[in-house]
Structures are given as C-alpha cells and as structure tokens.
C-alpha positions as CSV (number, residue, x, y, z in Angstrom):
1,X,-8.7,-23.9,24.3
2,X,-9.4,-21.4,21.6
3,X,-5.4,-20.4,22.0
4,X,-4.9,-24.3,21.2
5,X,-7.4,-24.5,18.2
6,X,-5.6,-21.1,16.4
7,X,-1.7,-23.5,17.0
8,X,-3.6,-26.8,15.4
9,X,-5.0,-24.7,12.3
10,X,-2.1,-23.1,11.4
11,X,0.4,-26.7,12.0
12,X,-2.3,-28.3,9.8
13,X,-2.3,-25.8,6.9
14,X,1.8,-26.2,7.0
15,X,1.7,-29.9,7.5
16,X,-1.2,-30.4,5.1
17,X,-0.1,-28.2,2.3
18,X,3.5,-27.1,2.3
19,X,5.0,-30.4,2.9
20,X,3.8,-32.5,0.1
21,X,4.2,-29.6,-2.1
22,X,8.1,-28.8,-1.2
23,X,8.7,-32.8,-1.7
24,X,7.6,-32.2,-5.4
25,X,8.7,-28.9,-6.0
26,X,12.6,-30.3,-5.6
27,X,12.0,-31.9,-9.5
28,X,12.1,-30.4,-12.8
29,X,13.5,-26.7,-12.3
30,X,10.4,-25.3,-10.1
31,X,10.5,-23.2,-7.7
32,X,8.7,-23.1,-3.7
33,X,8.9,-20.9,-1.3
34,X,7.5,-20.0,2.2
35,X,7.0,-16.8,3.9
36,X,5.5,-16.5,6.8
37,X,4.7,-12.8,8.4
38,X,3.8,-12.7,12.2
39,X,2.4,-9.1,12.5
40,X,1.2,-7.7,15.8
41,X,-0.6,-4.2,15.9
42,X,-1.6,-1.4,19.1
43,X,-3.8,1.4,17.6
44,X,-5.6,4.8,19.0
45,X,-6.7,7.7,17.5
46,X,-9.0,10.3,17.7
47,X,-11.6,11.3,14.4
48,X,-11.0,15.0,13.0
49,X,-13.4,17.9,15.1
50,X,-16.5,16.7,13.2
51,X,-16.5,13.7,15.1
52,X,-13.9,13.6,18.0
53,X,-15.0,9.6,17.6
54,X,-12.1,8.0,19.5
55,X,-11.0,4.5,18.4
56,X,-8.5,1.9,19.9
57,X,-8.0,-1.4,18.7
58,X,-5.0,-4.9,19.4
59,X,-4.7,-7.3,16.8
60,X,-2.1,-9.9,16.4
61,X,-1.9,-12.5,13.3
62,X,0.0,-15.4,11.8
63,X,0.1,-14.8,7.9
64,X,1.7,-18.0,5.9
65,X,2.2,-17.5,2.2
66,X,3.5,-20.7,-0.2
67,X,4.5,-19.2,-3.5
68,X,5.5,-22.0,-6.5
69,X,7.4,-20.6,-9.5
70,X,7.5,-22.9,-12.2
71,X,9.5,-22.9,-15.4
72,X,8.9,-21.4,-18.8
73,X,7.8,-24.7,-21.1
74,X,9.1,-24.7,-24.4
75,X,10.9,-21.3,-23.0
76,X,7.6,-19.7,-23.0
77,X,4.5,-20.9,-21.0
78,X,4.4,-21.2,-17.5
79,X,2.1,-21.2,-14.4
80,X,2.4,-19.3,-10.7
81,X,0.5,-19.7,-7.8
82,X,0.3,-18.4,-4.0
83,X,-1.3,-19.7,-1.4
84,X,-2.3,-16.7,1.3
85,X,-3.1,-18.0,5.0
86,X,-3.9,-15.5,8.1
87,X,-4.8,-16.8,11.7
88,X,-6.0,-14.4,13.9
89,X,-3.7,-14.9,17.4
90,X,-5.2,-12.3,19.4
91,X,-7.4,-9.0,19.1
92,X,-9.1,-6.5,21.2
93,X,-10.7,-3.1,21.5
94,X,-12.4,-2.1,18.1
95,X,-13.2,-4.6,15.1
96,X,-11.3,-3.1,12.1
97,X,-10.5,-4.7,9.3
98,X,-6.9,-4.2,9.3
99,X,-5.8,-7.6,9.1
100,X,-9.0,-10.0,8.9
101,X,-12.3,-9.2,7.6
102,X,-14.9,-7.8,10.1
103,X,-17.9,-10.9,9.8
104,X,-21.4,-10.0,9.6
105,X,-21.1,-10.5,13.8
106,X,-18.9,-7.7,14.2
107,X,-16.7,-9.6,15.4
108,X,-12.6,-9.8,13.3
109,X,-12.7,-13.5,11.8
110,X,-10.6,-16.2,12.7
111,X,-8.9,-17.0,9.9
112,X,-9.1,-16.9,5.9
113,X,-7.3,-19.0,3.5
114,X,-7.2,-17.9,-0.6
115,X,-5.9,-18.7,-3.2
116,X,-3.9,-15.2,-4.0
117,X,-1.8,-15.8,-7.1
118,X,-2.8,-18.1,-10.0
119,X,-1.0,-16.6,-13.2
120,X,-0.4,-18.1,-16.6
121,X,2.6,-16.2,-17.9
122,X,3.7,-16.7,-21.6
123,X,6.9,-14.7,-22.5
124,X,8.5,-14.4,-26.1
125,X,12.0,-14.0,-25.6
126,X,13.0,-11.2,-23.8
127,X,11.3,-9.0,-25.6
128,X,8.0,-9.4,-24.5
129,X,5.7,-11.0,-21.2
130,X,2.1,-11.7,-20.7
131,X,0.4,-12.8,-17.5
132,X,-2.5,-13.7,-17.4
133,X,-4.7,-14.4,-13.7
134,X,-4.5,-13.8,-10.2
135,X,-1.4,-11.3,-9.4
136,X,0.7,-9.0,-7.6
137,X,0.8,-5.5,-9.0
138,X,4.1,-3.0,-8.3
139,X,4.0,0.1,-10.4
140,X,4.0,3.9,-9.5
141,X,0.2,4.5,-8.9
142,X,-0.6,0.9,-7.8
143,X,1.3,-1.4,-6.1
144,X,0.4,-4.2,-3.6
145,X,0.9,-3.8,-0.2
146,X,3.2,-5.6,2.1
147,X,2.3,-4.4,5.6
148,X,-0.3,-6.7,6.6
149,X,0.0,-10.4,7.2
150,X,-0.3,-10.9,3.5
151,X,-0.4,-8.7,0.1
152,X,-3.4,-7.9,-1.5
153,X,-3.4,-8.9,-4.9
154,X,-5.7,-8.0,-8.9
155,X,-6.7,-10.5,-11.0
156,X,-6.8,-10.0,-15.1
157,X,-4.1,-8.9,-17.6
158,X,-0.7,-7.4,-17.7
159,X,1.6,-6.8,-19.7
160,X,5.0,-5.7,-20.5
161,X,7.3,-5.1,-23.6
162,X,11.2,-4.5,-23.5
163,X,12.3,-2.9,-27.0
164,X,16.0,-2.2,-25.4
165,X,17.6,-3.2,-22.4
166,X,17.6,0.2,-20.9
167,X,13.4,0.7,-21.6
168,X,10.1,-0.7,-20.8
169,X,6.8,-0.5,-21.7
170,X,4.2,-2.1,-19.2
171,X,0.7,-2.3,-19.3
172,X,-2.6,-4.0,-17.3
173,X,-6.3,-4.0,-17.4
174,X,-7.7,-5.7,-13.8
175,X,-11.2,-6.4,-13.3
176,X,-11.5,-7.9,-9.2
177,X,-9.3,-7.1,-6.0
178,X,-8.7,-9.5,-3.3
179,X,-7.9,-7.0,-0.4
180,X,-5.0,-7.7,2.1
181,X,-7.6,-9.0,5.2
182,X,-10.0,-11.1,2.6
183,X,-9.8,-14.0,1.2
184,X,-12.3,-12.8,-1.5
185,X,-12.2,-11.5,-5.0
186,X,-14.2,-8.8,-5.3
187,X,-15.4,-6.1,-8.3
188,X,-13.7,-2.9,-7.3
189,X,-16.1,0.5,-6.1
190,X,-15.9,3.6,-5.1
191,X,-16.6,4.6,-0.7
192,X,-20.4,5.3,-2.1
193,X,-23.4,3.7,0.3
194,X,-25.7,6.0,-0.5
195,X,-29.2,4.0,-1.7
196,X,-29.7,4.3,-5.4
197,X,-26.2,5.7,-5.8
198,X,-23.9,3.7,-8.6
199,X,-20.7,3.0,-6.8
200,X,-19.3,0.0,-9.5
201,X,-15.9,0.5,-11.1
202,X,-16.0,-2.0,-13.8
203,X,-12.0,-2.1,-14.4
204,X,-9.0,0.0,-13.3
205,X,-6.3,0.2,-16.2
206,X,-2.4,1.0,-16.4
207,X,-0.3,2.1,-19.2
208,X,3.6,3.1,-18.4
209,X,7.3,2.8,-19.2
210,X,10.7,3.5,-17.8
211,X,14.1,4.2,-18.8
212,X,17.4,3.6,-17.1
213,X,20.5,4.6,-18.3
214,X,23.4,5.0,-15.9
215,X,22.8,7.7,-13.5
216,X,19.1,8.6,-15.1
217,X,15.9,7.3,-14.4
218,X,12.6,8.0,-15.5
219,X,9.2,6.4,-15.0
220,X,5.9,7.7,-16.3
221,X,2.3,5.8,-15.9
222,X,-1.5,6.8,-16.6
223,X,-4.1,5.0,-14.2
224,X,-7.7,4.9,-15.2
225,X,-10.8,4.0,-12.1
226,X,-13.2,3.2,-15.6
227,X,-16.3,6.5,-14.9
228,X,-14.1,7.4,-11.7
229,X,-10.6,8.5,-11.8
230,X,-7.8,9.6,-13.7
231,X,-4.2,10.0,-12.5
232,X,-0.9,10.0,-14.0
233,X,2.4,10.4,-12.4
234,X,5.9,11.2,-13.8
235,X,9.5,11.1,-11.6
236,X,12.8,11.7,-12.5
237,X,15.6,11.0,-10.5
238,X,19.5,11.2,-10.8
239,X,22.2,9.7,-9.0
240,X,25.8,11.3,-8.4
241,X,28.3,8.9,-7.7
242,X,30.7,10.4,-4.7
243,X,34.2,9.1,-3.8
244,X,32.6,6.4,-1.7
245,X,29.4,7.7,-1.4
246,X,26.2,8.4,-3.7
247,X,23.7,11.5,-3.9
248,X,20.6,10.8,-6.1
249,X,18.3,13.4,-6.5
250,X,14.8,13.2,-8.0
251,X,11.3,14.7,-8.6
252,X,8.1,14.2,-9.7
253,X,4.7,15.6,-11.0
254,X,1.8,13.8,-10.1
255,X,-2.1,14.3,-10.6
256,X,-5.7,13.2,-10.2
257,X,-8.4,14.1,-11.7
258,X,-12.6,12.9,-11.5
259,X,-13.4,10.6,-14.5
260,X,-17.0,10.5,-15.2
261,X,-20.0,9.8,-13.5
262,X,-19.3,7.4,-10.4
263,X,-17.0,10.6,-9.0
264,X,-19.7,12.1,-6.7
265,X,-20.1,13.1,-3.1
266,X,-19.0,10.5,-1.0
267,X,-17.7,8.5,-3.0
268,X,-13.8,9.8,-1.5
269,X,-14.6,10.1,1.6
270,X,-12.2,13.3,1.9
271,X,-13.9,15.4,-0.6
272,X,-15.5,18.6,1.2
273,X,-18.4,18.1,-0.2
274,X,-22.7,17.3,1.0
275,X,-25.1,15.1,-0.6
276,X,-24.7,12.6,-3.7
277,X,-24.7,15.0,-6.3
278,X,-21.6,15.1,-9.1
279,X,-18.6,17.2,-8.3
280,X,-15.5,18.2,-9.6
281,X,-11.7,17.5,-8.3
282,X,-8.2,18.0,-10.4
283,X,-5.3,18.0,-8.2
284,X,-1.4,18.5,-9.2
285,X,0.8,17.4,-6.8
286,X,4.9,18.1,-7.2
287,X,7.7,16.6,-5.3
288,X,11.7,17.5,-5.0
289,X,13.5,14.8,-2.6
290,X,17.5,14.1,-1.8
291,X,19.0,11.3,-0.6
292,X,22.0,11.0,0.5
293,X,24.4,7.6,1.4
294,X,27.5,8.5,3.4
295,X,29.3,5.3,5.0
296,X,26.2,4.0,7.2
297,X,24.5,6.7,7.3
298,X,21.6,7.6,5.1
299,X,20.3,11.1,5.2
300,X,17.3,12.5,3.4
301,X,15.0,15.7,2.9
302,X,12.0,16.1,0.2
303,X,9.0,18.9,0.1
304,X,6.0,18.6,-1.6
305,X,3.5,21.4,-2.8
306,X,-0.3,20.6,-3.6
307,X,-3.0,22.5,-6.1
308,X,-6.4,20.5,-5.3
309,X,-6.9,17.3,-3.3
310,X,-4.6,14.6,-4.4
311,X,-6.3,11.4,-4.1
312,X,-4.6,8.3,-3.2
313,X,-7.2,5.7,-3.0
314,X,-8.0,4.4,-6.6
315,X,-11.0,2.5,-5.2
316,X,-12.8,0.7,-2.3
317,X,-14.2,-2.8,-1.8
318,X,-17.7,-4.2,0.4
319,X,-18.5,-1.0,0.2
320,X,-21.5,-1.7,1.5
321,X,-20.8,-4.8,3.5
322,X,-22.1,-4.9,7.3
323,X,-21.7,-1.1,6.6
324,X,-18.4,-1.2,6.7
325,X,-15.6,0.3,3.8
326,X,-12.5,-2.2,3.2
327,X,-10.7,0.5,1.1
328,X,-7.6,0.6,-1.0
329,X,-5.1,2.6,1.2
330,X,-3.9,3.4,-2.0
331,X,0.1,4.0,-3.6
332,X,1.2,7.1,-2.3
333,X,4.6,7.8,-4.7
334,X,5.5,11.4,-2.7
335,X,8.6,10.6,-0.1
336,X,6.5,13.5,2.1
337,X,3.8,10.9,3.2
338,X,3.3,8.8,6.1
339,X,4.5,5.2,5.1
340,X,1.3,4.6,7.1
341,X,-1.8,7.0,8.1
342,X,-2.7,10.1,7.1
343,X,-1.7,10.9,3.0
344,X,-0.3,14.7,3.5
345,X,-1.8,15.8,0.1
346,X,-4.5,18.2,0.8
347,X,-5.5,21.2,-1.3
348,X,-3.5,23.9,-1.1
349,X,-0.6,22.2,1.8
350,X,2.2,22.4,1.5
351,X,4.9,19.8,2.9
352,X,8.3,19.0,4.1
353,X,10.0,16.1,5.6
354,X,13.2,15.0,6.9
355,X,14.6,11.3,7.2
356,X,17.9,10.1,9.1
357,X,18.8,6.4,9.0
358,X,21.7,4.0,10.1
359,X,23.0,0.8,9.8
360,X,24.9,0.0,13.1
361,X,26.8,-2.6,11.4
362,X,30.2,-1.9,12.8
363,X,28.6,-2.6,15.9
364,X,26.0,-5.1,16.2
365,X,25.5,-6.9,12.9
366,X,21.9,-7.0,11.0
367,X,20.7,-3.7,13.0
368,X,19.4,-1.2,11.7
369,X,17.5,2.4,12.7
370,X,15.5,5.4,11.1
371,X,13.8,8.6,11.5
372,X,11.4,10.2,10.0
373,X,9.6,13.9,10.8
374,X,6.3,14.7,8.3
375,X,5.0,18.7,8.6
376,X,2.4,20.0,6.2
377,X,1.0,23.7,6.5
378,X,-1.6,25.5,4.9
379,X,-4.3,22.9,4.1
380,X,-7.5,23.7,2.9
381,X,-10.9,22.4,2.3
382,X,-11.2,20.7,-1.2
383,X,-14.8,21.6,-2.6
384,X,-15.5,24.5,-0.6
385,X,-14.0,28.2,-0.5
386,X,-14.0,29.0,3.3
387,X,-11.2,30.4,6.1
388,X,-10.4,26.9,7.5
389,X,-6.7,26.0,7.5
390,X,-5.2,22.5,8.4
391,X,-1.7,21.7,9.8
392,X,-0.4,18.2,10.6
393,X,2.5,16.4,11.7
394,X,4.1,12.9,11.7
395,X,7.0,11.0,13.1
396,X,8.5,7.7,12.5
397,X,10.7,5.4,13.9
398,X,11.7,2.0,12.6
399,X,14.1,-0.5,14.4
400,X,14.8,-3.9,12.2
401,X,16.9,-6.2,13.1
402,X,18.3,-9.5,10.9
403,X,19.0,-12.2,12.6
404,X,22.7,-13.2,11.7
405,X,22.1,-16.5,12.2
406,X,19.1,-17.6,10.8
407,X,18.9,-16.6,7.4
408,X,15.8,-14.4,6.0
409,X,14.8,-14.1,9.4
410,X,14.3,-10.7,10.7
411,X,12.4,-8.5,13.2
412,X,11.3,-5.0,12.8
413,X,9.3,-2.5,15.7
414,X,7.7,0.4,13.9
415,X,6.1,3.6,15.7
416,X,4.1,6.3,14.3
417,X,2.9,9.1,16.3
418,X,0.6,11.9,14.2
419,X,-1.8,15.2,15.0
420,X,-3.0,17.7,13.3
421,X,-5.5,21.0,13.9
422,X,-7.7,23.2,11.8
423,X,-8.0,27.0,12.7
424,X,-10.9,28.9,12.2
425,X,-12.7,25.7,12.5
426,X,-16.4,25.4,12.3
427,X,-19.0,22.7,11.4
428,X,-19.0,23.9,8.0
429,X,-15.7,24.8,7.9
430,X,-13.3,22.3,7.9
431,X,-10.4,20.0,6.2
432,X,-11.9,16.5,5.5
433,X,-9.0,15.2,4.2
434,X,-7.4,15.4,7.6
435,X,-9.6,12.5,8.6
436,X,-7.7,12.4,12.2
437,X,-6.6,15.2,15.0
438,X,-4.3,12.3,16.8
439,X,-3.3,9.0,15.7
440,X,-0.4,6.2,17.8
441,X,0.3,3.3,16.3
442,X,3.0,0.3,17.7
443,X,3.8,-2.3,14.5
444,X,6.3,-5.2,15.2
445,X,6.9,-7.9,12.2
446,X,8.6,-11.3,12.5
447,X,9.2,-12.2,9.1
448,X,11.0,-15.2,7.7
449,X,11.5,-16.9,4.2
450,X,12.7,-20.5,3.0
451,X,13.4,-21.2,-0.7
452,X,12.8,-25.5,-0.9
C-alpha cells in the first residue's frame, strides 16, 4: 500500500504538471526540460574517539526536476523557473537528512515539492547579465550540489559583466538557502545551538572574475559569511597540448578566515575549541595538481599542504530544528578531497592523492571507470597546542555507464571507503576536524534528461 501511494504521487506530479507544461512550452522559442535523478544510498560509519557513536542508515529517492527556459523579450528580459520534486522510495536504519528533511517525528519525510528556481534575468548585450530570484550558484567557493536527488539552490542577486571575450567579472549577494533535502527557503546560520548564542548570517556575498586565453586560466573569488567568514581562493592552471594528448597543470591558494562576531565555539563544529566564547581561525590552504589525457586513459596526481583549519562549510541551516544541523557540505575547490566525506584540510596536514581513470570505449561503448586514493598526514588540533596527530585515508571508485541507446540516460555505482586515527590521543587531545575514524558508503544514480 504505502509502496503504491509513493508510484501514484510521483505519476501524478508528472501527469499533472509536466504534461500541460511541455504542450505549451513547444511555442514561441521556450525552452522545457525534465530530469529526473533516482538516487539510492547504503551508509555506516563510526564517530571520531570522542564518541565512537556508530551510525548506519538506507535511503532510496525519486527526484524529478522541470526546468523552463524562456527567451530574452525585446533581447533582454526573461524569466526561469524549476520545479524540484523528491519521493522517498525506501529508507532504513538512521533518519539523516541526506536526501529528505528529518520531520519533527524523527522520522525522513515522504516527499517535498518547491519551487527551486524562479529568476528574472535581464541582459544588455553581451556585455552584461542580471538575475534576479530563486537560483543555482556555480562558482569556486560556492557552488550547488548535484549529488542528491535534487540541487540545492540561493535566492537574491547575481551578477556578471564580460568587458572582453577572454574575461569576466561575476558578482552575488544571497540572502535564503533552500538546502538539497528541503523544500524550504531558509535565512542562512552558523552550526550554533547554544541558548542565547547569535547564530544568524544575514547574507553571504561573492565578488570574482576569470580569464581564459588559450592554454591559461585563471579564476579568483572573495566569499563573505556577513559577521562570520572570509575566504578567498585563487587557481591557475595551464594546459600543454601533446601530439594527441593534453597535460594541464594547475594550482591554487586558498584561505579562510573568522569574520566577526557570530565566529565562536561551536559555531564550526570542527573547531578544537570549549564553550561559546569568541575564537580565532585563519587558514591558508595551497594546492599543486596534474592531469594528464593519454588515448582513454586519464591519469592524475595533486598534493595539498595546510597552515590552520580550512573551512569548507560557509554556513548551516535549521540549526536548531528538532535539534538537528542541515549544513552546507560546503565547495571544497582542492582535487585532494573526498568528492564526498571527510574535507582533508586540517591544520597542519598535509595531503596527497592519486587518480587513474578510463573510458573503455573500444570495448563496450558508454563505460567508463575511475580510481581515486586520498592520504593526509600530520593533522593537528585547530585551537589547541597539544601532542595529538591525525592521519586519514580515502578511496574511490566510480563505475558510469551511458546507455547507447537511450539518450541522456545513464547509470553510475559510486564507493567510498575512509578511516582515519589520532596518536597520542586523549579526551583533551584530539583532531575534531576528523569528525569520523571509519566511514562506507554505496551510491548508485539513474539519471535521465528530455529536452521537449
């Protein structure tokens, strides 16, 4: 029964809403187009020493996204929309709000439905663009997620400006965050529940540019969490063109810094820190990475070094709903992170990691494989001078396949495997930021796409 009432909802919301809206989006020049994300998760894990909380969780859901396009009026006013639908199809173990929102029950919801993207976007030539609204965000400090059932998405202002076709200047100022399992604007905060402790971040803004010119590119951006956080970001990269190959090397220098007075204890939940008193954090955070393209092969290597906890979360959400944080996972830009888990950017760690990927198209067309091994060393506690010392390791695999013959259809089985141990650990001695000593996770995705 409940199996049956999960298939009627989700026919209804295509029958009832997509239909009608292809029919009229064939007229005038606008654009329609469905996506639809089956994602199906297996998670355990074990919390760092302090804890040793074990946690294991199933979840399986349906997400359905309609996204209209329509044209520039006049060649410079237009409107976009999407349309974000999850169903929950199964789930078990631990509520987490990985793909739904955990309800006051504590139990994972149903489903949600929201209205993701509504953007009013006014552009003056090519020179210049405006939206204005609901919207997806892609930049090097914050970018929108696409591995849940559906992105999660900012509504306010951006910007960008293109004075030559080789440079651009990009700006936004957002004020509310609908995250990837709600269906919910919300104000941002910071991971603060303490009573009587101010945890509001009123806006987070963006200022960068890039320029590409041939074999160079360079992006730079500033991100402001208003009273919070401050973190900029530069990377450089340059691509040498082989006899049939390509080698692109790049680098970057990235850092965050505490912003006023909403950066206290516990309000990053991997600060090394007690209490709800005001600290301190600046982290630099450098990066050298290679990437090399020979036939089907793609091979990779990139090390990262770290002065101070760099902070990849630029905010939280309900942070104090049903006790519960629905964070931002953040947009970590170092190739020497986990694509999902644990950030590798601790104080003091250093970090290397090796990639090895192939397209078997020779043999079995639309397959592809990759490989990916994560060690840091030499991590160390963030607001606290003592003899604790992290290590940590990751592994990857990713299998996608696309179907050949069904277009924009394609399957993809992800594994992730992670542990990590302090020496000379002790209740006060310890590396927060290594927030789990053992982590599995299974990922498969079923994702398709149809243009109307």
């Amino acid at each position: 029964m409940e199996y049956g009432f999960k298939t009627s909802l989700l026919a209804s919301l295509v029958a009832g809403l997509f239909v009608p809206a292809a029919a009229w989006a064939l007229e005038g020049g606008h654009e329609l187009e469905l996506v639809a994300k089956t994602v199906y998760w297996n998670d355990k894990s074990v919390a760092n020493q302090a804890t040793a909380t074990a946690v294991s969780y199933q979840q399986a859901a349906q997400g359905l996204q309609l996204n209209y396009k329509s044209p520039f009026v006049s060649d410079w006013i237009g409107f976009d929309a999407s349309l974000y639908g999850v169903v929950k199809l199964s789930d078990s173990g631990t509520p987490t709000t990985s793909l739904l929102e955990v309800g006051n029950n504590g139990k994972l919801a149903d489903s949600s439905l929201a209205l993701g993207r509504a953007v009013i976007k006014m552009k003056f030539n090519d020179f210049a663009q405006i939206d204005l609204g609901r919207q997806l965000q892609n930049g090097l400090l914050l970018k929108s997620s696409g591995t849940r059932a559906v992105p999660d998405t900012f509504s306010g202002i951006s910007g960008s400006l293109r004075p030559s076709t080789s440079t651009k200047i990009y700006g936004a100022v957002y004020d509310q965050w609908r995250a990837r399992s709600s269906a919910d604007f919300e104000k941002f905060r910071t991971e603060s529940t303490a009573a009587g402790v101010p945890n509001a971040i009123e806006s987070i803004s963006i200022l960068g540019g890039s320029y590409t010119q041939g074999p160079i590119a360079i992006t730079a951006e500033f991100l402001n969490a208003k009273d919070y956080l401050n973190k900029y970001g530069v990377v450089g990269a340059y691509t040498i063109p082989l006899e049939k190959d390509a080698l692109k090397l790049s680098a970057g220098l990235f850092n965050s810094k505490d912003a006023g007075r909403l950066f206290v204890c516990g309000a990053e939940k991997e600060l090394d820190c007690t209490g709800t008193g005001a600290v301190s954090n600046n982290a630099t955070g450098i990066y050298l990475d290679a990437d090399w393209k020979l036939a089907n092969w793609t091979l990779g290597a990139a090390v990262s070094k770290f002065d101070g906890l760099w902070i990849e979360d630029n905010f939280a959400a309900n942070a104090v709903k049903t006790g519960s944080l629905n964070q931002d996972h953040g947009t970590n830009p170092f190739p020497t992170s986990s694509a999902l888990g644990p950030d590798f950017a601790n104080n003091g760690e250093s970090v290397w990691s090796a990639r090895l990927a192939y397209n078997w198209k020779s043999y079995i067309a639309g397959l592809s494989t990759a490989l990916k091994y994560v060690n840091g060393t030499g991590a160390k506690s963030s607001n606290r001078t003592n003899t604790a010392v992290g290590n940590e390791t990751y592994r990857e695999l990713t299998v996608k396949y696309e179907v050949p013959a069904v277009k924009n259809l394609s399957v993809s089985y992800i594994y992730g495997s992670y542990s990590s141990g302090v020496d000379n650990y002790t209740a006060n001695a310890n590396v927060k930021g290594m927030t789990r000593s053992s982590w599995e996770n299974d990922r498969l995705y079923i994702d398709y796409s149809y243009k109307f």
